[in-house]
C-alpha positions in Angstrom: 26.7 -20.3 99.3 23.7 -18.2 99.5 22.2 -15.9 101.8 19.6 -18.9 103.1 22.4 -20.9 103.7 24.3 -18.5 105.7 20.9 -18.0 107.6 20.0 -21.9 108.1 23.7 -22.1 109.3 23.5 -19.4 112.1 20.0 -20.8 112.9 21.1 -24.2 113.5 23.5 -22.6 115.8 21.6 -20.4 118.1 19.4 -24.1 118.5 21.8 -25.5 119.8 22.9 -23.2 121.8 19.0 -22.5 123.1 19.7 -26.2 123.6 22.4 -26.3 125.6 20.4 -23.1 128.4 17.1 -25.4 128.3 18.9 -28.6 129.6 20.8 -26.5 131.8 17.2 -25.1 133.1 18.8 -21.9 132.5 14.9 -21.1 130.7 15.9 -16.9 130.5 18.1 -17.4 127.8 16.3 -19.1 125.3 13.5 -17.0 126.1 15.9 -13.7 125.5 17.3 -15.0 122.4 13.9 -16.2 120.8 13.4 -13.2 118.9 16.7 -13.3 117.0 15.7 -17.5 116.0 12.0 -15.9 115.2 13.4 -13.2 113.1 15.9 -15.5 111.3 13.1 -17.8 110.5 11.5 -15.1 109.0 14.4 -14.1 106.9 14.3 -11.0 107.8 17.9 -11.3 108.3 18.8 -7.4 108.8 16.5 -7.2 111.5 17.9 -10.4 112.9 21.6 -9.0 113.1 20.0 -5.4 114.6 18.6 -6.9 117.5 21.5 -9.3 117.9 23.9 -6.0 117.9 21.4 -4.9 121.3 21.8 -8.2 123.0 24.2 -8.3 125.9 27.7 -9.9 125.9 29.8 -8.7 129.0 29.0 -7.2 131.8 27.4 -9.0 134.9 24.5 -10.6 133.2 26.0 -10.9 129.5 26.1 -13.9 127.6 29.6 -14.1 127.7 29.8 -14.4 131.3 27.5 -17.6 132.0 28.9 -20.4 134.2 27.5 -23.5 134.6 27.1 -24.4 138.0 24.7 -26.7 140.1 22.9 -23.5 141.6 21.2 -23.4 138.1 19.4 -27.2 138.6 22.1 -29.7 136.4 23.9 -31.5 137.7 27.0 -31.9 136.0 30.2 -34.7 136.1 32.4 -32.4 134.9 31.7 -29.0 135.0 34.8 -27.3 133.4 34.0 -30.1 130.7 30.2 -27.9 130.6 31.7 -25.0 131.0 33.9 -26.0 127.5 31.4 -27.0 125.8 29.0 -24.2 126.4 32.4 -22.0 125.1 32.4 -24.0 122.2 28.6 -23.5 121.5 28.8 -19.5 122.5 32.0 -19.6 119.8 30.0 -20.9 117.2 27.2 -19.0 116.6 29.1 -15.8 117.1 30.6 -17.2 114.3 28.1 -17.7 112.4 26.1 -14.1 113.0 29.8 -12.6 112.1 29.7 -14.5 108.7 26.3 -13.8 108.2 27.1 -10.1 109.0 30.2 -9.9 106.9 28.8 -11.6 103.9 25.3 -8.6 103.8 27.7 -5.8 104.0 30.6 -7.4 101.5 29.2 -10.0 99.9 32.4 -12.3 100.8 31.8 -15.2 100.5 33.3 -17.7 103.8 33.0 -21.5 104.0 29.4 -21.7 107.0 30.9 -23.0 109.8 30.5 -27.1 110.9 28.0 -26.8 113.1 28.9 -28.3 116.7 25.8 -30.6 118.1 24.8 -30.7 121.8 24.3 -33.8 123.0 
């Protein structure tokens, strides 16, 4: 597996979890995490992971801590069946920026990971 492949496989998983914000009408996310999807489709895949490293996780307003709820404008059937799936999207493409990361400063080579579709 090549570098590009490692970088098309992270891509396709920030997509999908741009997705997942922009039929939530959660439109700050996307819009936060555009540059890391620009800078990947540039290749330019150090300064991908570098701004990636700046992006927040925890804390009040971290990644990490969105919940799906109808105050954001979906309406959900099953919201902890939302809120699983956006764990599952989040879990993915941490995933593949850690195997992306791992295989610039090793050169280990890890199977990309199956990327989950939103639907």
């Amino acid at each position: 597996m090549s570098a590009a492949d490692r970088i098309a496989n992270a891509e396709a998983a920030l997509l999908e979890l741009m997705m997942f914000f922009i039929r939530h009408s959660l439109p700050g996310w996307p819009a936060k995490l555009s540059t890391v999807l620009e800078l990947l489709r540039e290749r330019k895949i150090h300064e991908a992971l570098d701004e990636w490293a700046r992006f927040p996780l925890m804390g009040e307003y971290g990644l990490m801590q969105v919940e799906v709820t109808y105050e954001y404008g979906y309406r959900a059937g099953d919201y902890a069946a939302e809120q699983a799936h956006f764990q599952r999207l989040l879990d993915q493409y941490l995933l593949t920026m850690n195997n992306l990361r791992q295989y610039l400063r090793s050169g280990v080579s890890r199977p990309l990971v199956e990327i989950y579709l939103d639907r």
